[in-house]
C-alpha positions as CSV (number, residue, x, y, z in Angstrom):
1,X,6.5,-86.6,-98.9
2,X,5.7,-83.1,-98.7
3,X,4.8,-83.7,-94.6
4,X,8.4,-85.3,-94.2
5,X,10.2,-82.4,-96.2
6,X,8.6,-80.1,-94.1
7,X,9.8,-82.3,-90.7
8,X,13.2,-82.1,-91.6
9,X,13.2,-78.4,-92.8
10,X,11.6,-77.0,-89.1
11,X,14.3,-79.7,-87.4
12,X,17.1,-77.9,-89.6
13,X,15.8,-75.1,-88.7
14,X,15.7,-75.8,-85.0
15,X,19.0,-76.9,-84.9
16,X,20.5,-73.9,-86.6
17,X,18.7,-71.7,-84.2
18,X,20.0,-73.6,-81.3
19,X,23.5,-73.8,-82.5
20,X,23.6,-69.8,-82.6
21,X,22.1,-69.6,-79.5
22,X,24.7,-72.1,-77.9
23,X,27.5,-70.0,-79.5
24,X,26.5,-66.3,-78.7
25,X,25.9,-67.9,-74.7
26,X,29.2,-69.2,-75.0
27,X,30.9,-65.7,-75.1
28,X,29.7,-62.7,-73.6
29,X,30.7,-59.1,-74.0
30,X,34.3,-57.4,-73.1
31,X,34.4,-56.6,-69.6
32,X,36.8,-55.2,-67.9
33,X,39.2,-55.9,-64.7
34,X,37.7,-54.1,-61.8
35,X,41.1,-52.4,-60.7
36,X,44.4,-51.8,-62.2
37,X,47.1,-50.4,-60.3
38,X,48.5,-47.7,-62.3
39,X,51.9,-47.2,-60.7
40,X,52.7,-51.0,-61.5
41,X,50.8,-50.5,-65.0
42,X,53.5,-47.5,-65.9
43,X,56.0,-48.9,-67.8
44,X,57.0,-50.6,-71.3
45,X,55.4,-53.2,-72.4
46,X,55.8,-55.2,-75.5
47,X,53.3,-56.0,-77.8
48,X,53.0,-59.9,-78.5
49,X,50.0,-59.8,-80.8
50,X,47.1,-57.4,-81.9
51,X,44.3,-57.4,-84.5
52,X,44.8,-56.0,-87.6
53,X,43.9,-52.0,-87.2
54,X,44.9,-49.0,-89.5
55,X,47.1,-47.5,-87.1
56,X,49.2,-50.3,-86.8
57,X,49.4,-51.3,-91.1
58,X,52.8,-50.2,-91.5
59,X,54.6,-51.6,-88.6
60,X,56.8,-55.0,-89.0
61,X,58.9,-55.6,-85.9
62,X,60.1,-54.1,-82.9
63,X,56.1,-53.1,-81.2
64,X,56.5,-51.7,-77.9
65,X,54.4,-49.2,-75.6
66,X,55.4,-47.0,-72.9
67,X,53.4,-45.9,-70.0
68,X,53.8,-43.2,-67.6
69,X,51.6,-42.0,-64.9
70,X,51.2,-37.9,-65.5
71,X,51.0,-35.3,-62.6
72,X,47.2,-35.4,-63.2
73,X,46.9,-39.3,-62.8
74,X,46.1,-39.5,-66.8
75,X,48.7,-41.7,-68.3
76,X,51.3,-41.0,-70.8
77,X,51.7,-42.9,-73.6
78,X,54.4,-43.8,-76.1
79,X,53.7,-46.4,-79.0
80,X,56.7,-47.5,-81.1
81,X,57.3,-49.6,-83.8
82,X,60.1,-50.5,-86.7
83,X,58.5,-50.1,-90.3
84,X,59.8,-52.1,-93.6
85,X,62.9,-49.5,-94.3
86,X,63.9,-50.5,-90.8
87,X,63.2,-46.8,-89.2
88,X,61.3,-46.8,-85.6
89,X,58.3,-44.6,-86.1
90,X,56.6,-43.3,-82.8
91,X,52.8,-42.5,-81.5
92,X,52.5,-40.1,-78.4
93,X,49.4,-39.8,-76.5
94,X,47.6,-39.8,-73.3
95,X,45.2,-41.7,-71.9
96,X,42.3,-40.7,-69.5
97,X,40.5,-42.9,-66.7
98,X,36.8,-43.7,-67.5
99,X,36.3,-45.4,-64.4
100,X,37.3,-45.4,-60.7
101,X,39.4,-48.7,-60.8
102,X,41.4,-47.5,-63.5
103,X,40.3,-50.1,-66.1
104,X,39.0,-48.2,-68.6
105,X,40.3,-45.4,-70.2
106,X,39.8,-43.5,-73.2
107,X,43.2,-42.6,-75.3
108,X,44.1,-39.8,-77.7
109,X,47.2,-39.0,-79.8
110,X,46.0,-36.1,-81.2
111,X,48.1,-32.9,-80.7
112,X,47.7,-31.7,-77.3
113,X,45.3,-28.3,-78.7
114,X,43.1,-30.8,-80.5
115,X,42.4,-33.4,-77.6
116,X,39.4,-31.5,-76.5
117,X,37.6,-32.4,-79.7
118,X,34.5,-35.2,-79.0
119,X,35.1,-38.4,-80.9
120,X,38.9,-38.9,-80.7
121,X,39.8,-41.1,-78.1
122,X,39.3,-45.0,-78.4
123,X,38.6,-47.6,-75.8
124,X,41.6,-49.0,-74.0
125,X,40.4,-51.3,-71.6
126,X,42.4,-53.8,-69.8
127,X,40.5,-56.9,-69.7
128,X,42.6,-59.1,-68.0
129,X,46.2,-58.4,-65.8
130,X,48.2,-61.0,-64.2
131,X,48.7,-60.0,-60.7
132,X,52.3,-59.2,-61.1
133,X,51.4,-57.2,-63.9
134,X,53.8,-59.3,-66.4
135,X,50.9,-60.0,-69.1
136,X,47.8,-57.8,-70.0
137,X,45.1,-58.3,-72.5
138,X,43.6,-55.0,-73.7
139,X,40.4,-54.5,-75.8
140,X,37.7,-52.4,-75.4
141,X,33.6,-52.5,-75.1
142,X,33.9,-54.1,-79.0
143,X,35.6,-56.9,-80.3
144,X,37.3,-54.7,-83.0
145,X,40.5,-53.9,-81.1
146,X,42.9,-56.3,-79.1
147,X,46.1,-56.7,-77.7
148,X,48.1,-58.9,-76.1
149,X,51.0,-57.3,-74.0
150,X,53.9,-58.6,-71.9
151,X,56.6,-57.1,-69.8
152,X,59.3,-59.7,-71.8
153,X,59.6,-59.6,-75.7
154,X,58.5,-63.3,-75.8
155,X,56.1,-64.6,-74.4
156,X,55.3,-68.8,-73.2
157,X,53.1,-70.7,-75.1
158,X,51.2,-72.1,-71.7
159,X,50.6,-68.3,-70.7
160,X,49.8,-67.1,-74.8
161,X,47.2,-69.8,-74.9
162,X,45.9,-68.6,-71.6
163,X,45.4,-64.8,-73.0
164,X,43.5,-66.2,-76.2
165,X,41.3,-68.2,-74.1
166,X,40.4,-65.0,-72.6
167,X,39.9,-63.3,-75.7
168,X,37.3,-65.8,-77.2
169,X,35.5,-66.2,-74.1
170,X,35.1,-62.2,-74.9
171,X,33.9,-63.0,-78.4
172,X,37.5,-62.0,-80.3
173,X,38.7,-63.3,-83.6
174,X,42.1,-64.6,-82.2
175,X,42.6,-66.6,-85.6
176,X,42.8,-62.7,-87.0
177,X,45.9,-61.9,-84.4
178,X,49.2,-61.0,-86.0
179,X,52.3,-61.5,-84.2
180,X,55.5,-59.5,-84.8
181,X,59.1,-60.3,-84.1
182,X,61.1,-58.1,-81.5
């Protein structure tokens, strides 16, 4: 008895093992697109989903970005959003190219004086772009930010699904997403 309790705890064991190892080889780590085109990345964008984040808790509707490429090739950046009392609150910053293709950037909205300061920017990388640069899936080196972004307040649910399949493959939550109305 003691022999066959011992069988069955190494094959539980085993197959707990393997089933981690068949999920952590199912996704891999963010990576992001090797170029992005930041003339046809300028623009607004609306925000379809995200993962929960601090930055975001107050917003209820109306989640939109605005992109514009600066003198200096970093990019401008204007979040907004409507909160509960139905005012549009706004976020400005700027965002600076961590790579050559333009993929990965690094974004502050701290006051302009104070965006010299080490440890205020976050990760902002675009991990997938359709070619006509209608939807974008942004996240960064972690899985603790994401976003889904389209050019048109709604998006299709063939495309959506797409984006999310994308996202897990990376190793994101997508059950966590919230989506907002416009």
């Amino acid at each position: 008895m003691k022999m066959l309790f011992k069988s069955l705890f190494a094959a539980a064991a085993l197959a707990t093992i393997s089933l981690s190892v068949t999920t952590r080889a199912e996704t891999v780590r963010p990576q992001a697109v090797n170029q992005v085109d930041i003339q046809k990345y300028a623009g607004q964008w609306y925000e379809i989903a995200h993962l929960p984040m601090y930055f975001q808790r107050k917003c209820v509707s109306n989640i939109t970005a605005q992109y514009s490429v600066n003198a200096d090739q970093t990019m401008g950046v204007l979040n907004s959003c409507r909160i509960v009392n139905g005012e549009m609150i706004r976020s400005e910053g700027v965002a600076y190219s961590q790579n050559q293709g333009n993929s990965k950037l690094k974004v502050s909205f701290l006051p302009k004086g104070l965006r010299w300061l080490p440890f205020t920017k976050g990760h902002y990388w675009v991990l997938r772009v359709d070619p006509e640069y209608k939807v974008a899936l942004v996240g960064g080196p972690s899985n603790k930010y994401l976003w889904i972004l389209s050019r048109e307040p709604q998006l299709d649910e063939a495309t959506y699904q797409s984006y999310l399949d994308t996202a897990k493959h990376y190793g994101y939550d997508v059950t966590k997403l919230i989506k907002l109305p416009h």
